[in-house]
C-alpha positions as CSV (number, residue, x, y, z in Angstrom):
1,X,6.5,-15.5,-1.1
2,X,6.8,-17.0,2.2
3,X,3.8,-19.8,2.8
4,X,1.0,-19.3,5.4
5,X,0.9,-23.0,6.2
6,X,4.8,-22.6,7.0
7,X,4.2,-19.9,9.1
8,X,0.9,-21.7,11.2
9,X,3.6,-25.0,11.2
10,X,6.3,-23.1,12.6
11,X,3.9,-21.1,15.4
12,X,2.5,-24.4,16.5
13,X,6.2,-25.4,17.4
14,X,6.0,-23.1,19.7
15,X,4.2,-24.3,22.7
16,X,2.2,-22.3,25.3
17,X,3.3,-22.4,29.0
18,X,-0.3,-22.4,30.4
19,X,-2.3,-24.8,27.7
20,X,0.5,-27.0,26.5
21,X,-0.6,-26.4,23.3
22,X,1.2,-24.9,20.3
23,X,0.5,-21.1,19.8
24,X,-2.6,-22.0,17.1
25,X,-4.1,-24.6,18.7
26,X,-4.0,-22.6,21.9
27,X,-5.9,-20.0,20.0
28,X,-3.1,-17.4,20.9
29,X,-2.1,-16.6,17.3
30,X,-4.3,-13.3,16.8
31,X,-4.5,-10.8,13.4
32,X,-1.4,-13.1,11.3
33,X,-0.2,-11.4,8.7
34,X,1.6,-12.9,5.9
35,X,2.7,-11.3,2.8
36,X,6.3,-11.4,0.5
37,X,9.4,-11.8,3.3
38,X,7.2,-10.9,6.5
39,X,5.0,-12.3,9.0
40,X,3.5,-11.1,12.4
41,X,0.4,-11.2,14.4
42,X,-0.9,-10.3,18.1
43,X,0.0,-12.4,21.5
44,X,-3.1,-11.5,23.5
45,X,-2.9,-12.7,26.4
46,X,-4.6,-12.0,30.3
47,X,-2.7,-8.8,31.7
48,X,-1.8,-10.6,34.8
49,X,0.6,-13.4,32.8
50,X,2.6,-10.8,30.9
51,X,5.1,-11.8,32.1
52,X,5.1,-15.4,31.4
53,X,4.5,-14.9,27.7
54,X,7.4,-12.6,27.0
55,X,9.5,-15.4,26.5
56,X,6.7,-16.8,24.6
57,X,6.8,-13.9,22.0
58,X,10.4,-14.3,21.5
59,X,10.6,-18.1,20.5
60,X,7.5,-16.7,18.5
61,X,9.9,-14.3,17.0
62,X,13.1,-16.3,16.8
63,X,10.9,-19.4,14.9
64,X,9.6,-16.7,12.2
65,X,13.0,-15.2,11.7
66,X,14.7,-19.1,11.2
67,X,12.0,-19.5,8.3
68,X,13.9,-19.1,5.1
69,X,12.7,-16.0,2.8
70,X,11.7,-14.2,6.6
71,X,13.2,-11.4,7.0
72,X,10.9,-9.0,8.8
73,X,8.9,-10.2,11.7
74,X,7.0,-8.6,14.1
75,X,5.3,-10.2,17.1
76,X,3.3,-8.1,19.7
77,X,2.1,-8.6,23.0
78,X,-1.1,-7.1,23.9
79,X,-3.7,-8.2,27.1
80,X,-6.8,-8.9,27.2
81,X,-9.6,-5.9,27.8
82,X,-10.5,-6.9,31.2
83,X,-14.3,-7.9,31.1
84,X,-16.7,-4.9,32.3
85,X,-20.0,-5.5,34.5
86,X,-23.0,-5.2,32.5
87,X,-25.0,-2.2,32.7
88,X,-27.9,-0.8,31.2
89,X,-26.4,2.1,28.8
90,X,-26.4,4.6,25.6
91,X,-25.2,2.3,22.5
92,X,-22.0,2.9,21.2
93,X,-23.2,4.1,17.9
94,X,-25.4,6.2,19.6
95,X,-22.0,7.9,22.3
96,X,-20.2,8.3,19.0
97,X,-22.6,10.6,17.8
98,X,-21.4,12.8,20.3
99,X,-17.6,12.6,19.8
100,X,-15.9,14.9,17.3
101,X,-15.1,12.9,13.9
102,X,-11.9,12.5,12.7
103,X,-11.6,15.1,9.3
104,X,-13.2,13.3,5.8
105,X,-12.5,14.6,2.6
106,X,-15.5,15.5,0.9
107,X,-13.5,16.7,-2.0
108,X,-10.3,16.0,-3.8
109,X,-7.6,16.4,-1.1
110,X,-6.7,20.5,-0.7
111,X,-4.7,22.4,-3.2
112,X,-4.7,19.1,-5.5
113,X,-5.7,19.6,-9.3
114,X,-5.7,15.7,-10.2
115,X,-5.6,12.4,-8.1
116,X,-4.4,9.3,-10.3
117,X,-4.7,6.0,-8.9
118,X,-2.2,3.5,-9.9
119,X,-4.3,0.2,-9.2
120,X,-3.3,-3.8,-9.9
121,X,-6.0,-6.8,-9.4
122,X,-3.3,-9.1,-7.8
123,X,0.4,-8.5,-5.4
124,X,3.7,-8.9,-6.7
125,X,2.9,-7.1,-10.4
126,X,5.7,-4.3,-9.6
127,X,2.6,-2.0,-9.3
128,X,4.7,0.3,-7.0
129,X,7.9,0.6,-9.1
130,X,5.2,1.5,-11.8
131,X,3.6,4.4,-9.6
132,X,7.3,5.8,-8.4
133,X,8.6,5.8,-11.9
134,X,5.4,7.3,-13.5
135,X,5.3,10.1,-10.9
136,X,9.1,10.5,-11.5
137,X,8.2,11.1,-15.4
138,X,5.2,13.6,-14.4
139,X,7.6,15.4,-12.7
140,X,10.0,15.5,-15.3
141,X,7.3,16.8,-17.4
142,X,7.8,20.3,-15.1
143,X,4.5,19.2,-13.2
144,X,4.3,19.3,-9.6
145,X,3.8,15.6,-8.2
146,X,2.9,14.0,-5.1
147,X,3.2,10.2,-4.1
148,X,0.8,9.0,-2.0
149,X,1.9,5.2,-0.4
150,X,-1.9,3.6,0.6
151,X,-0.3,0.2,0.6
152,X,-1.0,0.3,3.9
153,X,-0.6,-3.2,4.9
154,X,2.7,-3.5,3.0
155,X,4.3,0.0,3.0
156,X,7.1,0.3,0.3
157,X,7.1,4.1,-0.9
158,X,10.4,5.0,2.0
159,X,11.9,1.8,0.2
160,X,11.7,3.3,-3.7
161,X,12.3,6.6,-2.3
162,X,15.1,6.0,-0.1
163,X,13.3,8.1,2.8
164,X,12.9,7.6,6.5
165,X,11.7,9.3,9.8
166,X,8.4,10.7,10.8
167,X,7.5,13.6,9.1
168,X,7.1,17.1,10.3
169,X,3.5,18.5,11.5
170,X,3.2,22.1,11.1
171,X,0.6,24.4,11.7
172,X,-2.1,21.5,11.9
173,X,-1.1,19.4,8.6
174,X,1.6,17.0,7.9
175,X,4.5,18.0,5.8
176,X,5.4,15.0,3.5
177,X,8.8,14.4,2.9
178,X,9.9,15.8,-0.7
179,X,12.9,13.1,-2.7
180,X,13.9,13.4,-6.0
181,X,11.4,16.1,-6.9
182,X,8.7,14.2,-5.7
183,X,6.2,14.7,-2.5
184,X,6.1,11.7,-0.5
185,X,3.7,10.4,2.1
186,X,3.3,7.0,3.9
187,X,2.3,4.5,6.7
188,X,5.5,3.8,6.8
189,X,7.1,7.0,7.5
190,X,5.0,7.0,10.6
191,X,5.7,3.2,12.2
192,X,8.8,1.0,12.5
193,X,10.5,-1.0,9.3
194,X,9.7,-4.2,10.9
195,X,6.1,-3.1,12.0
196,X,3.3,-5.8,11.2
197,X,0.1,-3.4,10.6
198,X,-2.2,-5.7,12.4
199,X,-5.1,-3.7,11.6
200,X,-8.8,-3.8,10.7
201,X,-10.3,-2.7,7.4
202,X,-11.7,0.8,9.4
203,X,-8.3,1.0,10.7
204,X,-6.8,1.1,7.3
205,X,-9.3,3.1,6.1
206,X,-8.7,5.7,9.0
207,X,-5.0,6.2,8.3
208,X,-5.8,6.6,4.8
209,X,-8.3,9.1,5.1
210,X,-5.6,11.0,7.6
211,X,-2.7,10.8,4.8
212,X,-5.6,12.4,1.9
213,X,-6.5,15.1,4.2
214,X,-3.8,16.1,6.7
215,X,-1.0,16.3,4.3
216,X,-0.1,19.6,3.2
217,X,0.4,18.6,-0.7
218,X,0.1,21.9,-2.2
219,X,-0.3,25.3,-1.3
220,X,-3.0,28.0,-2.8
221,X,0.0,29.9,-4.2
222,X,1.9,26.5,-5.6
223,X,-1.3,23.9,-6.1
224,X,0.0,20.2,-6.4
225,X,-0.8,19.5,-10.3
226,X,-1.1,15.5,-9.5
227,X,-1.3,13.3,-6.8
228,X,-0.2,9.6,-7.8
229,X,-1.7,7.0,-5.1
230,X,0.0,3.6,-4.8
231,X,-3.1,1.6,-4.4
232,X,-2.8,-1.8,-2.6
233,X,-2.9,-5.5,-4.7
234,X,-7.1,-6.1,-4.9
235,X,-10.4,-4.0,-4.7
236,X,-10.9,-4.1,-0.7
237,X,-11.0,-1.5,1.9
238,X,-8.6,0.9,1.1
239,X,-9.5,1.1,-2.6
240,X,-13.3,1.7,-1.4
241,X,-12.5,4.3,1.3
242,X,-10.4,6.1,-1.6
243,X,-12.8,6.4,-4.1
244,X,-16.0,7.4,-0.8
245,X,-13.3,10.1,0.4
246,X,-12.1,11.8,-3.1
247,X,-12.9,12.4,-6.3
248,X,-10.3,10.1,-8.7
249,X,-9.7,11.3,-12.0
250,X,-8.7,8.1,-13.9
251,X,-6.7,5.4,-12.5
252,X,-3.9,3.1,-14.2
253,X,-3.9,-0.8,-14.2
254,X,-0.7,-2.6,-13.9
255,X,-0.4,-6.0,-15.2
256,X,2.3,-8.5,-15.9
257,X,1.1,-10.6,-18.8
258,X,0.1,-13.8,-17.6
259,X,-3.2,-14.6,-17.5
260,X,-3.2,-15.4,-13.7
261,X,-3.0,-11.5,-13.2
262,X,-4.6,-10.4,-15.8
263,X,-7.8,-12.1,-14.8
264,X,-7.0,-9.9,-11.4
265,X,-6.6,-6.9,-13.5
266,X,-10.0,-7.0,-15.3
267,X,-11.4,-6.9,-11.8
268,X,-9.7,-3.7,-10.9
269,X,-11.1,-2.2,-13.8
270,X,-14.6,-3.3,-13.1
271,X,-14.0,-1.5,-10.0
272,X,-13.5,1.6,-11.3
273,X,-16.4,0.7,-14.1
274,X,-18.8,0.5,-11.6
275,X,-18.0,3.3,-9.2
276,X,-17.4,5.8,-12.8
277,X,-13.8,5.8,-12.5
278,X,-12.1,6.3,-16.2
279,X,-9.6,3.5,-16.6
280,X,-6.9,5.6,-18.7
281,X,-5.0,2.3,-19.7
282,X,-3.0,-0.8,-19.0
283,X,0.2,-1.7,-18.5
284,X,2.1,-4.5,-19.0
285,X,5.2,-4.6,-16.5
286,X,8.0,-7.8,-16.4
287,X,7.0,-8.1,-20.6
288,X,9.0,-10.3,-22.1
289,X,10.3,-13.9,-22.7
290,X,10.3,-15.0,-18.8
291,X,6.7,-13.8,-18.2
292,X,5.3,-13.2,-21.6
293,X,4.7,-10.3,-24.0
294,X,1.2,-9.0,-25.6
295,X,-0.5,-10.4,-22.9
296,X,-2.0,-7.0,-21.8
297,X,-2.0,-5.2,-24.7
298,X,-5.0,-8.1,-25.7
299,X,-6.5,-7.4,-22.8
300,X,-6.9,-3.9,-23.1
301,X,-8.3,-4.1,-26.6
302,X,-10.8,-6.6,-25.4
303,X,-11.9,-4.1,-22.0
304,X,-11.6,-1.2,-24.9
305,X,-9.3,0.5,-22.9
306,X,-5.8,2.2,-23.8
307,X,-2.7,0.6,-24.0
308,X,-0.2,2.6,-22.1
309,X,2.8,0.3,-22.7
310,X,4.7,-2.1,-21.6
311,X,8.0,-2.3,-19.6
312,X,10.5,-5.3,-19.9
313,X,12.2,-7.2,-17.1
314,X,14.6,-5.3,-16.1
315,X,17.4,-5.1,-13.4
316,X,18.3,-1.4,-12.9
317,X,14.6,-0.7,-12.2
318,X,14.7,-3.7,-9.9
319,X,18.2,-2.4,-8.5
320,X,16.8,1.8,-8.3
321,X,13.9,0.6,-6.3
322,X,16.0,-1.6,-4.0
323,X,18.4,1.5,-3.6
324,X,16.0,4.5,-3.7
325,X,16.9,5.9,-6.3
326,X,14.2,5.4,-9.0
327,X,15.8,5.2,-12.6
328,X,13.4,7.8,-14.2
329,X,15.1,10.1,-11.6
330,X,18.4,9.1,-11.5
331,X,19.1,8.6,-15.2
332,X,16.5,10.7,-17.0
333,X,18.6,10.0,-20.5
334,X,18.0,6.1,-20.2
335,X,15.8,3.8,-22.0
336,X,13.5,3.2,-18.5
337,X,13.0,6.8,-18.2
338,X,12.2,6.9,-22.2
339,X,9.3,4.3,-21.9
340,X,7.8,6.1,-18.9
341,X,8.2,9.1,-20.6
342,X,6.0,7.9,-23.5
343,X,3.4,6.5,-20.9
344,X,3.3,9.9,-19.0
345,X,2.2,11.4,-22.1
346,X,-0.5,9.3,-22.8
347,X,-1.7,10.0,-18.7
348,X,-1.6,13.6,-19.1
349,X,-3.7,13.5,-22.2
350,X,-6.0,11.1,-20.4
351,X,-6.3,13.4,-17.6
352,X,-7.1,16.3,-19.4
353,X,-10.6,17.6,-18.8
C-alpha cells in the first residue's frame, strides 16, 4: 500500500514556478487520491499560466512514478472557472428543476430477477476475486449472471476479467461486455488504465446510477437471473446510492480473519441491518496460518449470520485474477472452483424468495 505522507513528501519536492513553494504548501495539490500502487490528483491552476505548469505536472508525474510500489499515476491539469460578476438570479437548485434528470432506477435494474451485493467493511480483503469467482460459480450453476464493477474509485473487474475497450451503445442502452460466460460492466471500461477518478461522492454516485440503469443486462425474452455488484471497501456513497436506486436482495460480506477487518466487516453488516438488507453470510478469504483461520466463522455466529465458507491463501486465484482468467472459469474441476461451488449453493438458497 503506497503511504499518503510519501506521496504529500514527494509532491512538496516539487516546487511551484509562481509561489516558490512545493506543490502542497502552494495549495496546488487538488482531489489526491491514494489507494494500493496509485496516486493522482488535480493541478488547477489560472487558464492564462497553462502553460507554465505543464512542466509542473510532469515532474508531478515523474516524482510519483520514482515512488517505489507506484505504478499508476495520473496527474491532470485543469484551470480555474474564471470568476463571474454577481447578479441577482434563480438559485441553482431552483434552474435544476427545470433540466431533464439523468434516468434513476426506481426498481431493480430492467430484466434483472436478483441483485446480490458482494460487500467488505475494509480494502484489500480480496472482496473482488470473491465477487468474480462467485459469479463464475452462479454461472456454472446454468444461471445467467451479470458483474457489476461499482468500485468506482478503484476499478478492477477488466483486470479479473481480462477485458478492455469501451463498450458498445445500442439502441439507447449500453451493451456490457460478456467474458467467460459472465456479463461485465465497469468504470473502467469507459476511462483510461492509468485514470485517477478524481471525483465527488455525487459523481460516483452518478456513474453508478448510469451502469444500474443503462446497461442492457437482460432481455424480456432471456431475463438476467442475477446481478453480482462488486461493492467498494466501506459503507460510503456508492454503497448508499445502491441500496436508494435498487432493491438488493441479500448481500455477502467478505472478510479475512483478523480482527482488524472483521471489526470493518460487522459495520458492513450493520449497513445492511439498518437499511433491511438480508446479510446471507460471511466469508472468510486469505484463511489460514499467514492470516488466521476461524476468525469469521466466530464472527458470524456472534452477528447470527451464515457462514458461507472460507477460502485459503492461495496463488492460482491470485495468479487467474492477475491474468483474467478466473479459476472457477478456467478450471471448473479444481479445488477453488469446488469451494465456490459449495458457497454458491448456500447464495442461491439464501436468495430464494
Amino acid at each position: 500500500m503506497v503511504d499518503r505522507a510519501a506521496v504529500l513528501a514527494a509532491l512538496e519536492a516539487v516546487i511551484d514556478p509562481i509561489s516558490g513553494q512545493g506543490l502542497v504548501s502552494a495549495g496546488l495539490v487538488q482531489g489526491l487520491v491514494v489507494a494500493e500502487d496509485r496516486a493522482g490528483f488535480a493541478l488547477e491552476v489560472a487558464r492564462d499560466r497553462v502553460a507554465t505548469y505543464a512542466p509542473v505536472r510532469d515532474a508531478a508525474e515523474a516524482a510519483l512514478k520514482a515512488m517505489p510500489g507506484v505504478t499508476r499515476v495520473s496527474v491532470v491539469l485543469t484551470t480555474e472557472a474564471a470568476p463571474q460578476p454577481r447578479t441577482a438570479s434563480l438559485s441553482r437548485a431552483a434552474v435544476d428543476q427545470g433540466r431533464p434528470k439523468a434516468p434513476v432506477a426506481t426498481d431493480r435494474p430492467a430484466n434483472v430477477r436478483r441483485v446480490l451485493a458482494v460487500a467488505s467493511g475494509k480494502g484489500g480483503v480480496g472482496k473482488s476475486t470473491v465477487a468474480v469467482n462467485l459469479a463464475a460459480a452462479l454461472a456454472a450453476r446454468g444461471l445467467s449472471v451479470g458483474v457489476l464493477d461499482a468500485d468506482v474509485y478503484g476499478p478492477s473487474l477488466p483486470t479479473m476479467l481480462g477485458i478492455g475497450g469501451q463498450p458498445a451503445y445500442e439502441d439507447g442502452a449500453i451493451v456490457p461486455h460478456l467474458a467467460h460466460g459472465l456479463k461485465a460492466m465497469s468504470v473502467g471500461l469507459l476511462t483510461k488504465a492509468d485514470d485517477a477518478m478524481i471525483w465527488r461522492g455525487p459523481m460516483a454516485s452518478q456513474a453508478i446510477t448510469q451502469m444500474l440503469t443503462q446497461t442492457r443486462w437482460g432481455t424480456a425474452e432471456a431475463p438476467l437471473d442475477i446481478l453480482v455488484v462488486d461493492l467498494p471497501p466501506g459503507t460510503g456513497d456508492v454503497q448508499l446510492t445502491l441500496i436508494q436506486k435498487t432493491p438488493l436482495d441479500g448481500a455477502v460480506i467478505v472478510s479475512t480473519p483478523q480482527e482488524v477487518a472483521l471489526a470493518d466487516a460487522r459495520r458492513a453488516h450493520t449497513l445492511f441491518q439498518r437499511v433491511g438488507v438480508p446479510t446471507l453470510g460471511l466469508i472468510e478469504n486469505m484463511s489460514g496460518p499467514i492470516f488466521g483461520q476461524g476468525g469469521a466463522r466466530a464472527e458470524a455466529q456472534r452477528l447470527a449470520i451464515p457462514f458461507l465458507g472460507d477460502l485459503p491463501l492461495d496463488a492460482a486465484l491470485r495468479e487467474g485474477g492477475d491474468a483474467g482468467r478466473p479459476p472457477v472459469a478456467v478450471d471448473p474441476a479444481g479445488a477453488i472452483a469446488d469451494r465456490f461451488a459449495a458457497i454458491a449453493a448456500l447464495v442461491v438458497e439464501g436468495l430464494k424468495p
